[in-house]
ChimeraX commands (.cxc) that place a marker at each C-alpha (Angstrom):
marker #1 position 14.41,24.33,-1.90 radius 0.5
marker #1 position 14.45,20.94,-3.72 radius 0.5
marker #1 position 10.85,20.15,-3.04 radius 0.5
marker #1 position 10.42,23.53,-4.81 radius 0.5
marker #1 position 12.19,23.01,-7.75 radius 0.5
marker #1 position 11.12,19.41,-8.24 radius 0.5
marker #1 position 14.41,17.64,-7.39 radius 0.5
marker #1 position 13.90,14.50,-5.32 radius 0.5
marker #1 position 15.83,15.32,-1.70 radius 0.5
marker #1 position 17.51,12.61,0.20 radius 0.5
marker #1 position 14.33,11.79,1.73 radius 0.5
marker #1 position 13.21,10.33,-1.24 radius 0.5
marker #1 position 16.13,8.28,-1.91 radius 0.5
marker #1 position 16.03,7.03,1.73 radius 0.5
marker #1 position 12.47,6.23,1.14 radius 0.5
marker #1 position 12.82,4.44,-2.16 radius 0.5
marker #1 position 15.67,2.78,-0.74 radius 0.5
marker #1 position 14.37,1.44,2.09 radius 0.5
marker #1 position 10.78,0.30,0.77 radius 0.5
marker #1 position 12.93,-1.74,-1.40 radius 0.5
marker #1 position 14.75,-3.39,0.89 radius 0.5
marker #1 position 11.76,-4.41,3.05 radius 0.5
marker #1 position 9.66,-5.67,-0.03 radius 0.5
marker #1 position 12.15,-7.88,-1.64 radius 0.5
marker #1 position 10.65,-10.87,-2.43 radius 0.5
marker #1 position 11.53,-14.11,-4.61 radius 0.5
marker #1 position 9.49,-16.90,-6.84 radius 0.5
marker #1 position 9.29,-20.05,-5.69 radius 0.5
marker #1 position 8.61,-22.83,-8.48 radius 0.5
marker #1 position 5.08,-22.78,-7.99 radius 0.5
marker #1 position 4.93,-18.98,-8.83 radius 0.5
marker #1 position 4.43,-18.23,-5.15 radius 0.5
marker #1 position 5.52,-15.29,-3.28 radius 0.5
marker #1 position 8.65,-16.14,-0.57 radius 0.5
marker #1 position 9.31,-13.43,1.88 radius 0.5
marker #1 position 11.13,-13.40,5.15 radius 0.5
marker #1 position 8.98,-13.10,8.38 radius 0.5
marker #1 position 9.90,-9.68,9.08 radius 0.5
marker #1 position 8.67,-7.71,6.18 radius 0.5
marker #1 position 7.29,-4.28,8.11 radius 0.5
marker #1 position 8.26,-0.65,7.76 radius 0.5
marker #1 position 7.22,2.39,9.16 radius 0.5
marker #1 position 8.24,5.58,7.59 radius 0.5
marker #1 position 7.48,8.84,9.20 radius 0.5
marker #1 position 8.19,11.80,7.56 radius 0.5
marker #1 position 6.72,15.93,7.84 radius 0.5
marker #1 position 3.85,17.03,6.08 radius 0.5
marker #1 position 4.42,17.84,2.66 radius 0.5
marker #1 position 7.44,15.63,1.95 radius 0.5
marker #1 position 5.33,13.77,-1.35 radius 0.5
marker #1 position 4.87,10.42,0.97 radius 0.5
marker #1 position 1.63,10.09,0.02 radius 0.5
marker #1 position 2.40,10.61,-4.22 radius 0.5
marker #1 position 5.82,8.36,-3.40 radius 0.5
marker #1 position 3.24,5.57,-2.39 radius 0.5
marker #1 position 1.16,6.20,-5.64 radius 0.5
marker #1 position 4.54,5.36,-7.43 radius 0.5
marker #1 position 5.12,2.81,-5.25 radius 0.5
marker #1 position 1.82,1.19,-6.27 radius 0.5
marker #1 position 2.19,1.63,-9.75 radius 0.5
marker #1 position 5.59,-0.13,-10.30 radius 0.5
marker #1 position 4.20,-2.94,-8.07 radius 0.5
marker #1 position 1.54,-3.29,-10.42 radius 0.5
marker #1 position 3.28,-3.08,-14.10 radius 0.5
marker #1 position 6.05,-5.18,-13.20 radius 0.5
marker #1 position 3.72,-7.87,-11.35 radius 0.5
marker #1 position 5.34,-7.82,-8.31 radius 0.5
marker #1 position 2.51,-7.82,-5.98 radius 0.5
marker #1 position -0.78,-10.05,-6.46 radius 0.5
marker #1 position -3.53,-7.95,-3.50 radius 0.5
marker #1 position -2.84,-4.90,-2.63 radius 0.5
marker #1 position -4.87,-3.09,0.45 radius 0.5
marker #1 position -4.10,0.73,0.87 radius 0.5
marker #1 position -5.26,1.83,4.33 radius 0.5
marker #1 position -6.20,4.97,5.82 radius 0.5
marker #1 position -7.44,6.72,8.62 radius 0.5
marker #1 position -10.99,6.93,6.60 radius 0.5
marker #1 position -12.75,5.77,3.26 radius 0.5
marker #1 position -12.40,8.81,1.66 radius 0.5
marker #1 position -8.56,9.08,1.70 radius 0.5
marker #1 position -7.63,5.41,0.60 radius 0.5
marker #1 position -10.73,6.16,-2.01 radius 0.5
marker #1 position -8.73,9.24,-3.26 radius 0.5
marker #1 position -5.58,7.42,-3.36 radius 0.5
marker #1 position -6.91,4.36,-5.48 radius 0.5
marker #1 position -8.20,7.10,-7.71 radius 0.5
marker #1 position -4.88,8.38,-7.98 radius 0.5
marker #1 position -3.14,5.42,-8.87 radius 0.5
marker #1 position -5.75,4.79,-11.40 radius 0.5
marker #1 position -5.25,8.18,-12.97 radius 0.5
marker #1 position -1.18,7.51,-13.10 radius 0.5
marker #1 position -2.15,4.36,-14.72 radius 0.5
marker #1 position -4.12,5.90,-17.21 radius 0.5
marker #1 position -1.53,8.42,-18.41 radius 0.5
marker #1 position -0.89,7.66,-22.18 radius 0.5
marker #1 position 2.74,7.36,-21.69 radius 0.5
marker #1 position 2.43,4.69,-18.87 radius 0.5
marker #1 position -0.47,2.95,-21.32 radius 0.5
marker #1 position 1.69,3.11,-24.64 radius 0.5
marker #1 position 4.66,1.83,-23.04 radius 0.5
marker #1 position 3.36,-0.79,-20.61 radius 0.5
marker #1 position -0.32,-1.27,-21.69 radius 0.5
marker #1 position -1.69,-2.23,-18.31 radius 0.5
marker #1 position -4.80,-4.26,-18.47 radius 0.5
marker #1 position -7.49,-3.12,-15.90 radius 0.5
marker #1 position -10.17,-5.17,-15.61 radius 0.5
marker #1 position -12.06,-3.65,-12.88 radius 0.5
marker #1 position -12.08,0.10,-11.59 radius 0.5
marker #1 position -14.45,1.94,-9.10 radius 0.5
marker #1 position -13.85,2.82,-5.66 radius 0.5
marker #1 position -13.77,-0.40,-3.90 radius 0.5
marker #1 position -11.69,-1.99,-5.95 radius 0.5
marker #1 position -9.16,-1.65,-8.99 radius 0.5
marker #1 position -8.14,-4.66,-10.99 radius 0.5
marker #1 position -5.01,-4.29,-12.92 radius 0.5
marker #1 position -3.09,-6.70,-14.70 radius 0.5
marker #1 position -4.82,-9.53,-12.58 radius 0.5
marker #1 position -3.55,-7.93,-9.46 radius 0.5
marker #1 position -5.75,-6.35,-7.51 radius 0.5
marker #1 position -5.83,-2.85,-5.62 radius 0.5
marker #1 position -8.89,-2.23,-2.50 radius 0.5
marker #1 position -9.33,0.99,-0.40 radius 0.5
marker #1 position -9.51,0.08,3.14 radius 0.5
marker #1 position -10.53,2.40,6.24 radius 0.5
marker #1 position -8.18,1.10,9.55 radius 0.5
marker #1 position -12.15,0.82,11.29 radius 0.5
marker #1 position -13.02,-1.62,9.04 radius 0.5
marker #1 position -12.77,-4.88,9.55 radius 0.5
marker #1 position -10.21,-6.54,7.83 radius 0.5
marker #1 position -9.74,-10.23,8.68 radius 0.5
marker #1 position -10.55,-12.65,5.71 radius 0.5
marker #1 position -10.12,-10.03,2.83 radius 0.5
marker #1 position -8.60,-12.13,0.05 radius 0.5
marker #1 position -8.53,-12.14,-3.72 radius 0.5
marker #1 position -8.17,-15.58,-5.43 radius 0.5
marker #1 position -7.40,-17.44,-2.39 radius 0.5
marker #1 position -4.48,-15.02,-1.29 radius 0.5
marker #1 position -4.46,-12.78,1.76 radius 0.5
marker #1 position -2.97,-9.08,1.07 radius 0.5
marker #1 position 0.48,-9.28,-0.02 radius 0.5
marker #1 position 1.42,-6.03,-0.25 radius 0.5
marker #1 position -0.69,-3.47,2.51 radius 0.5
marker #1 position 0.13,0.22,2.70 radius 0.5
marker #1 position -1.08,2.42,5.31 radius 0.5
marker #1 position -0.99,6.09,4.79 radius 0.5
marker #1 position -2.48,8.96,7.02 radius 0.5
marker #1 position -3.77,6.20,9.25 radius 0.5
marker #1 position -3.78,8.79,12.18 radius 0.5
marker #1 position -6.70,11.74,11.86 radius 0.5
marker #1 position -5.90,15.31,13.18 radius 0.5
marker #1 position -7.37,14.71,16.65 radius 0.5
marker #1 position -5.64,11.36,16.77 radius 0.5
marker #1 position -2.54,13.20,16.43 radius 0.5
marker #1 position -3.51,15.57,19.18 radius 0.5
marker #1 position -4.41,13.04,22.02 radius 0.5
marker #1 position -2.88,9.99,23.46 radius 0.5
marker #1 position -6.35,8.30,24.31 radius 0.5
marker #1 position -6.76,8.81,20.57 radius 0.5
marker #1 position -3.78,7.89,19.38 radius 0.5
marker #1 position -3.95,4.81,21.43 radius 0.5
marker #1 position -7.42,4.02,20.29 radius 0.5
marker #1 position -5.97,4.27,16.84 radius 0.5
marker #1 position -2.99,2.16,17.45 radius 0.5
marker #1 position -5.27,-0.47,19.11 radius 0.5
marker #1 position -7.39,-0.92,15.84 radius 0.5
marker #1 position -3.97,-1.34,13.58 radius 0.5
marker #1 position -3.18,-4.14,16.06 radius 0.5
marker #1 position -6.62,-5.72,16.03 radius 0.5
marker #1 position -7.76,-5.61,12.94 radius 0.5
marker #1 position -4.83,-5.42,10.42 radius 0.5
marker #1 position -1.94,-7.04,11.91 radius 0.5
marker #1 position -3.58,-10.55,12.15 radius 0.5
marker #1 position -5.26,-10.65,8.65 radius 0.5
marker #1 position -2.40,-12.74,7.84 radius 0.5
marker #1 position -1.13,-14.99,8.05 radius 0.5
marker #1 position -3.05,-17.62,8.55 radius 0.5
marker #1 position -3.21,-21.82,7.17 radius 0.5
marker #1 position -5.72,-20.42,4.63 radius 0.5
marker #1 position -3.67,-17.15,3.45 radius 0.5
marker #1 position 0.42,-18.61,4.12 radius 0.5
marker #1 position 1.56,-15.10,2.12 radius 0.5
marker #1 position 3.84,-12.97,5.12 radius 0.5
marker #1 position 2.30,-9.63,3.47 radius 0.5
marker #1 position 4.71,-6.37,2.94 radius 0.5
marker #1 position 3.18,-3.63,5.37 radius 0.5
marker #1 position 4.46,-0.33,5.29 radius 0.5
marker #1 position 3.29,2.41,7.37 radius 0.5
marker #1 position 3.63,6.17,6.01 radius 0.5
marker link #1:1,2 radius 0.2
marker link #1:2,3 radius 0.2
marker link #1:3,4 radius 0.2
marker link #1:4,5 radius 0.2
marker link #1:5,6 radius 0.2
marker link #1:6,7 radius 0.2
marker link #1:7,8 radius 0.2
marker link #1:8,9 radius 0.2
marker link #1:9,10 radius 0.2
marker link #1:10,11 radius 0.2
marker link #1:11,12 radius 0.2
marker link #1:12,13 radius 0.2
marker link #1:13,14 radius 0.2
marker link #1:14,15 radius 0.2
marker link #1:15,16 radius 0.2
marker link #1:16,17 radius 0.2
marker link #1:17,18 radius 0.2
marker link #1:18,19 radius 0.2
marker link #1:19,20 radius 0.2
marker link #1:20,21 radius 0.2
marker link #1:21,22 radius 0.2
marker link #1:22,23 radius 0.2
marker link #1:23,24 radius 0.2
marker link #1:24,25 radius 0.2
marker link #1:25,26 radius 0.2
marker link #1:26,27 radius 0.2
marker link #1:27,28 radius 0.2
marker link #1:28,29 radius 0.2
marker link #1:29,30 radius 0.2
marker link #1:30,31 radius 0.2
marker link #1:31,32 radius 0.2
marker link #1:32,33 radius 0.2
marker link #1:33,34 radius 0.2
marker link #1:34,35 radius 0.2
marker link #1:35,36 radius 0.2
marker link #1:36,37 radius 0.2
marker link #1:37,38 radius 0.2
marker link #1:38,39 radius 0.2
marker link #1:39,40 radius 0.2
marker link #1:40,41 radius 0.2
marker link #1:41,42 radius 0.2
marker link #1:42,43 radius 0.2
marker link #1:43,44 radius 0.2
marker link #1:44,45 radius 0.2
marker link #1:45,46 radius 0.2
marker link #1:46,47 radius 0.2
marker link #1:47,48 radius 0.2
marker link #1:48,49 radius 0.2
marker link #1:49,50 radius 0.2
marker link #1:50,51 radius 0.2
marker link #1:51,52 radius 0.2
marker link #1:52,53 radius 0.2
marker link #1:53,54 radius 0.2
marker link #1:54,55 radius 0.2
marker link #1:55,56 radius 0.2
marker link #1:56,57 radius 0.2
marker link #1:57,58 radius 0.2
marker link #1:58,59 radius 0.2
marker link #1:59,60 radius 0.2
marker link #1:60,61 radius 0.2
marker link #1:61,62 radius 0.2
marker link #1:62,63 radius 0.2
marker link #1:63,64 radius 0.2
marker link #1:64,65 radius 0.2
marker link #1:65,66 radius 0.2
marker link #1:66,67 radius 0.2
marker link #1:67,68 radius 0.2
marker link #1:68,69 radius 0.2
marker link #1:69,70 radius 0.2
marker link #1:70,71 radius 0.2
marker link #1:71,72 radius 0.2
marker link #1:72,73 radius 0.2
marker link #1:73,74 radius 0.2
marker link #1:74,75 radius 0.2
marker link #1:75,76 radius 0.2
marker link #1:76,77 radius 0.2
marker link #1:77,78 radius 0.2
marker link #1:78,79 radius 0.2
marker link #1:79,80 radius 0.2
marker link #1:80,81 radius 0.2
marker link #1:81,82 radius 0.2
marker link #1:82,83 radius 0.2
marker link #1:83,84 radius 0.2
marker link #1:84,85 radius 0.2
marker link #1:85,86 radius 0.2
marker link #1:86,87 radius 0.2
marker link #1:87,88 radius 0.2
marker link #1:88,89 radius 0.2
marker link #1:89,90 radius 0.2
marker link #1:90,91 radius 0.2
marker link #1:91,92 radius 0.2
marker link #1:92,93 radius 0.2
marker link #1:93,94 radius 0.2
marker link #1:94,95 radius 0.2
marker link #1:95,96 radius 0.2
marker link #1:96,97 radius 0.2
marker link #1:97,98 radius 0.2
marker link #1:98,99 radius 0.2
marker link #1:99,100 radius 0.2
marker link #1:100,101 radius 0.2
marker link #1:101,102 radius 0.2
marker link #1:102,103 radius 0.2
marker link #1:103,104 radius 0.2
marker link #1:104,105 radius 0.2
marker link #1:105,106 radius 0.2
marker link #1:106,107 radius 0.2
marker link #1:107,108 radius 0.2
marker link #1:108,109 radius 0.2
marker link #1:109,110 radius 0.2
marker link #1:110,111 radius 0.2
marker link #1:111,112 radius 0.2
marker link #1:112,113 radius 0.2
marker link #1:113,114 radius 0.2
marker link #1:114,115 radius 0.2
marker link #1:115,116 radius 0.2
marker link #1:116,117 radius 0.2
marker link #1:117,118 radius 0.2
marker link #1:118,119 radius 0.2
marker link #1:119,120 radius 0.2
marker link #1:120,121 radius 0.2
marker link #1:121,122 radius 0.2
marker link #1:122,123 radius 0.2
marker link #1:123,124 radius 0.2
marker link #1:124,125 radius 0.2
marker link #1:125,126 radius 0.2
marker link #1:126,127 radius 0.2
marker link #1:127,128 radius 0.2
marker link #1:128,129 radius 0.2
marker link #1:129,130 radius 0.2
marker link #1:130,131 radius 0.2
marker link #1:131,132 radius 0.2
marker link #1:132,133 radius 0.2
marker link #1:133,134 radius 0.2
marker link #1:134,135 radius 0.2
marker link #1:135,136 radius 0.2
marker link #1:136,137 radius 0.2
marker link #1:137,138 radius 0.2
marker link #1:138,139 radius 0.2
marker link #1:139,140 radius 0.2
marker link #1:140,141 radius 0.2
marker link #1:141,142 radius 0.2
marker link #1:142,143 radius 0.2
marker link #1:143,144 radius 0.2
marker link #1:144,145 radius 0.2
marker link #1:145,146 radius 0.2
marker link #1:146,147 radius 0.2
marker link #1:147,148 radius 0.2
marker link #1:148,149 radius 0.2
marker link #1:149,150 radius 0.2
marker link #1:150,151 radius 0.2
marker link #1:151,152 radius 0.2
marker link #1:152,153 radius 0.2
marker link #1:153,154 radius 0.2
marker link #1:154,155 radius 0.2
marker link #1:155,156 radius 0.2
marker link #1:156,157 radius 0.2
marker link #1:157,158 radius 0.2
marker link #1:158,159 radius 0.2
marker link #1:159,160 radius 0.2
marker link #1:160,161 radius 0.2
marker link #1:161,162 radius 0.2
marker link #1:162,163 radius 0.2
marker link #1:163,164 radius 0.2
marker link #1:164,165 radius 0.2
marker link #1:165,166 radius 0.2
marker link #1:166,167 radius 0.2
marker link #1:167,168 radius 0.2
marker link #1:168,169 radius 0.2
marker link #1:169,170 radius 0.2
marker link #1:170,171 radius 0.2
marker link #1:171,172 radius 0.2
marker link #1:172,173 radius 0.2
marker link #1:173,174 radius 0.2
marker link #1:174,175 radius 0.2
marker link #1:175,176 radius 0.2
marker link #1:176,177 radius 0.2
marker link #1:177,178 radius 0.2
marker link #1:178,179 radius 0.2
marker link #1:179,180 radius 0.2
marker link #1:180,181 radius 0.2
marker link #1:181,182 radius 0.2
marker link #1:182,183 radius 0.2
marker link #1:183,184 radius 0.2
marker link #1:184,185 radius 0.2
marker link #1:185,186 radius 0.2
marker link #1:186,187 radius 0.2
marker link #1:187,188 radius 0.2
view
């Protein structure tokens, strides 16, 4: 019923609530982000429960209130993180959001969106992601939604498969000497 009517459910609070607790984060004096090691969540919810516009949301509050400096949204394919970059460029672009905030974007197509000096890429979990930086920082902030396809979610040999290219080729893209930053991942 809630979903129906547009009322947030407790799901929604939980969510909110808990993305917030994993991606608190504090300025050192050289304007650096701090973070505890641990700094991972993974949030599973049904189909049709808004995670993926509650991560648009997500993104766009990162972004006006300069919170994040790289951003990485991953998906099971191209086209979904495309659509998802394109969403959060559309939110940005509302007139409301622009009067009140005035967000600067610098840069907008589909590989990358450049807002207020922080910047937003669409990334497939295939693709290779070690040494992806922007201004000599590693991700700081990666969210992976719909990283599972439908026939992932119907096999185990898939599903491990899937699970086996997360561990390869996001977990270790930092940190690293070159990119110190412990980035926020949070798996929807």
């Amino acid at each position: 019923d809630s979903i129906l009517w547009g009322e947030p459910s407790l799901y929604h609070y939980d969510f909110i609530k808990r993305v917030n607790e994993v991606s608190k984060q504090t300025s050192t004096k050289n304007n650096t982000l701090k973070r505890p090691i641990k700094t991972k969540l993974n949030y599973i919810s049904h189909r049709g429960s808004a995670k993926t516009t509650l991560t648009i949301a997500y993104i766009v509050y990162q972004v006006l209130y300069k919170r994040e400096k790289f951003i990485v949204l991953g998906s099971n394919d191209d086209s979904k993180a495309i659509e998802t970059l394109k969403n959060v460029l559309n939110l940005l672009n509302d007139p409301l959001i622009e009067q009140v905030y005035k967000p600067i974007i610098t840069a907008s197509n589909t590989k990358e969106l450049i807002v207020n000096d922080i910047k937003i890429i669409p990334r497939s979990i295939r693709q290779n992601w070690r040494g992806i930086n922007y201004k000599q920082t590693g991700p700081t902030l990666i969210l992976l939604d719909d990283i599972q396809s439908e026939e992932m979610s119907y096999s185990a040999s898939e599903r491990e498969s899937g699970w086996k290219t997360f561990v390869e080729s996001i977990e270790p893209c930092v940190p690293s000497e070159e990119y110190p930053i412990q980035p926020t991942i949070i798996l929807i």
